[in-house]
C-alpha positions in Angstrom: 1.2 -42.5 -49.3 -2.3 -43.6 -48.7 -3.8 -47.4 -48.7 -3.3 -48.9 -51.9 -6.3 -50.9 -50.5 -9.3 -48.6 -49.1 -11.5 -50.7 -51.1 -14.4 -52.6 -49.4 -12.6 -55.6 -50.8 -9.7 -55.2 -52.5 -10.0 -58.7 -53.9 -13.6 -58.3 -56.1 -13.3 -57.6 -59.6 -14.6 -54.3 -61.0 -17.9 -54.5 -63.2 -17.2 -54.6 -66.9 -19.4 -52.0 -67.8 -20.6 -51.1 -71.9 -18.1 -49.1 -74.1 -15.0 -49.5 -72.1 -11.8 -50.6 -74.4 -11.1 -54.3 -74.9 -7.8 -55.8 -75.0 -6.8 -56.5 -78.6 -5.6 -60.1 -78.3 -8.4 -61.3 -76.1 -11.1 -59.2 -76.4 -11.1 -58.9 -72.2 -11.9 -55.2 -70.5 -8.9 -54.8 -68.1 -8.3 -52.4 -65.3 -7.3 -48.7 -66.4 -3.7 -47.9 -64.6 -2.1 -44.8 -64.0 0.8 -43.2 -65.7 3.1 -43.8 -62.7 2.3 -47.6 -63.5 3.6 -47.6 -66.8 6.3 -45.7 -66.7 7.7 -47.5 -63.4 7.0 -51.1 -65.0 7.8 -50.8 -68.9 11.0 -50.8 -70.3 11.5 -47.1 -71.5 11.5 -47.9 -75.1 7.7 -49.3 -75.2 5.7 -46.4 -72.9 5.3 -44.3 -76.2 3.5 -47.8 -77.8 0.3 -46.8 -75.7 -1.7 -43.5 -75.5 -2.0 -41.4 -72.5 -4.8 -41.7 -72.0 -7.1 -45.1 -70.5 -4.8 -47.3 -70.4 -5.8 -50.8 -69.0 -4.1 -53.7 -67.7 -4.9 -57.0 -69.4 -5.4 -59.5 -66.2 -6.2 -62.9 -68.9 -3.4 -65.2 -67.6 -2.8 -66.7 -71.5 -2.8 -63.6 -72.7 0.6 -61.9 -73.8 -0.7 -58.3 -73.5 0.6 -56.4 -70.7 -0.7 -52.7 -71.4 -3.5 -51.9 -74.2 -4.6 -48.9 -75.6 -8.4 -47.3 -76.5 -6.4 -47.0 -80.1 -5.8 -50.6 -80.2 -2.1 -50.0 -79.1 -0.5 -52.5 -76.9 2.5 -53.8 -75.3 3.3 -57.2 -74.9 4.7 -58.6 -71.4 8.2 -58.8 -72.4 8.1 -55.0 -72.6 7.8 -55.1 -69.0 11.0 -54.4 -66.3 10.0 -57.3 -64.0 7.8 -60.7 -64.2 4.2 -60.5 -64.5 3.2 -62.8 -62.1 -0.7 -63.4 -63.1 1.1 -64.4 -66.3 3.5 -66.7 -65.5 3.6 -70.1 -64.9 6.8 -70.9 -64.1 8.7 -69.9 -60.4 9.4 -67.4 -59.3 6.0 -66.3 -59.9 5.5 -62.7 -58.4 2.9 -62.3 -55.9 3.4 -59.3 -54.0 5.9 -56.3 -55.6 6.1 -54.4 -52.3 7.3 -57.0 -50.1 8.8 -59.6 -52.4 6.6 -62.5 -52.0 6.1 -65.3 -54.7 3.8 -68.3 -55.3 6.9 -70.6 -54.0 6.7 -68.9 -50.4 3.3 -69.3 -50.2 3.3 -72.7 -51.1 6.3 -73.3 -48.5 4.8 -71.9 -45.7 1.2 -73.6 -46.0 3.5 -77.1 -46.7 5.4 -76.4 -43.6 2.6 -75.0 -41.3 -0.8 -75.6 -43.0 -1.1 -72.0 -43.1 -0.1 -68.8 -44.6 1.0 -65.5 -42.3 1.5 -63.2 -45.5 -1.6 -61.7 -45.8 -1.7 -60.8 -42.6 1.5 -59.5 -43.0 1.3 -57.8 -46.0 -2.2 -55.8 -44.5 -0.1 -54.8 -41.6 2.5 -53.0 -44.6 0.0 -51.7 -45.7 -2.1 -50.6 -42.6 1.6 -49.0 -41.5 1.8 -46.9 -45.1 5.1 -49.2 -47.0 3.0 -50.7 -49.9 3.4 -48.9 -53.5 1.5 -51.1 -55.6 0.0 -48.4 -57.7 3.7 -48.3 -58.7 5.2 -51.2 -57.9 2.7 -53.7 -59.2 2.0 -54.3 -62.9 -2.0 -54.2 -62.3 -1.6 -51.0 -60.0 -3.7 -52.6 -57.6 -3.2 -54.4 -54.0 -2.0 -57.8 -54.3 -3.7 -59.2 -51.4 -6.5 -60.6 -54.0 -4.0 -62.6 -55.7 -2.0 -63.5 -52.2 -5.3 -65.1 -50.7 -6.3 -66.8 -54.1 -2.6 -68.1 -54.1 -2.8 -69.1 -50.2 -6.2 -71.2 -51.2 -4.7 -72.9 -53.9 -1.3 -74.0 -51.7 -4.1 -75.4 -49.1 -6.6 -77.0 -51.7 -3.3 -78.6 -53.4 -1.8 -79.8 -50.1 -5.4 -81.2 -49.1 -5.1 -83.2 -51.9 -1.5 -84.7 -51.7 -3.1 -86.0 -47.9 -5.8 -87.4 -49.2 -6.0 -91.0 -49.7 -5.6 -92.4 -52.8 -8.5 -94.5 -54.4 -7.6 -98.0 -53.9 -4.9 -97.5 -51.4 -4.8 -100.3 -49.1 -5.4 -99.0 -45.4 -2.7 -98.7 -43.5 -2.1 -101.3 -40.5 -2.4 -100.1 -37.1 0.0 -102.6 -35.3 -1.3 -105.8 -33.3 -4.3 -106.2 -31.3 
């Protein structure tokens, strides 16, 4: 199995370019996905809701669409075998499908350490050849994108909880 990330950067968005399909709830152009996608992530009884053919993954996080359709077809997220992480908002919230990471270990390890290993750890899965994410992730695409947006987030959040609080009184430093 190849690198599910031989991108430049496997975390830039794709250019929406004219005439591509839009999603029919939002009206956003997601990312086509591959039939081994589909049928590895939706529940048997909703692949034959979509055509074969361009099939795109709706990435709007208040958006229920999973799948979509050039037809207009669609199936909703619940159609789906496992969480879809980029919709969720409550834990677990899937990060990474190959390796079993979620939002809650990232944001354990940065409170813990002030840092994150799992990026590096997932590139070194997928350097070595274990990642699947054109099957095993909903998008069909490498999660580091949304593994290094999540470990930002952790550190922004735990920046702020060590900030001082406007109109703290200082804190005394003994006797002098």
């Amino acid at each position: 199995m190849g690198s599910c990330c031989d991108a430049p950067s496997c975390d830039t968005p794709k250019p929406k370019a004219e005439g591509q399909s839009h999603c029919p709830e939002c009206s956003a152009v997601g990312r086509v996905v591959g039939d081994e996608t589909v049928k590895a992530i939706l529940k048997p009884e909703f692949a034959p809701s979509l055509r074969p053919v361009e099939r795109r993954f709706c990435r709007t996080r208040s958006c229920d669409v999973l799948y979509y359709d050039t037809d207009g077809g669609f199936v909703a997220k619940d159609g789906a075998t496992v969480r879809i992480g980029l919709k969720e908002s409550v834990d677990p919230i899937p990060l990474c499908y190959c390796f079993r990471f979620d939002r809650a270990d990232v944001r354990r390890e940065v409170s813990e350490t002030g840092e994150c290993t799992m990026p590096m750890r997932i590139t070194a899965e997928v350097r070595a050849g274990r990642c699947a994410c054109e099957v095993k992730n909903p998008s069909g695409a490498c999660c580091l994108g949304e593994v290094n947006k999540a470990v930002k987030d952790a550190k922004e959040a735990l920046g702020k909880k060590r900030e001082p609080q406007p109109g703290a009184a200082p804190l005394a430093h003994g006797r002098g």
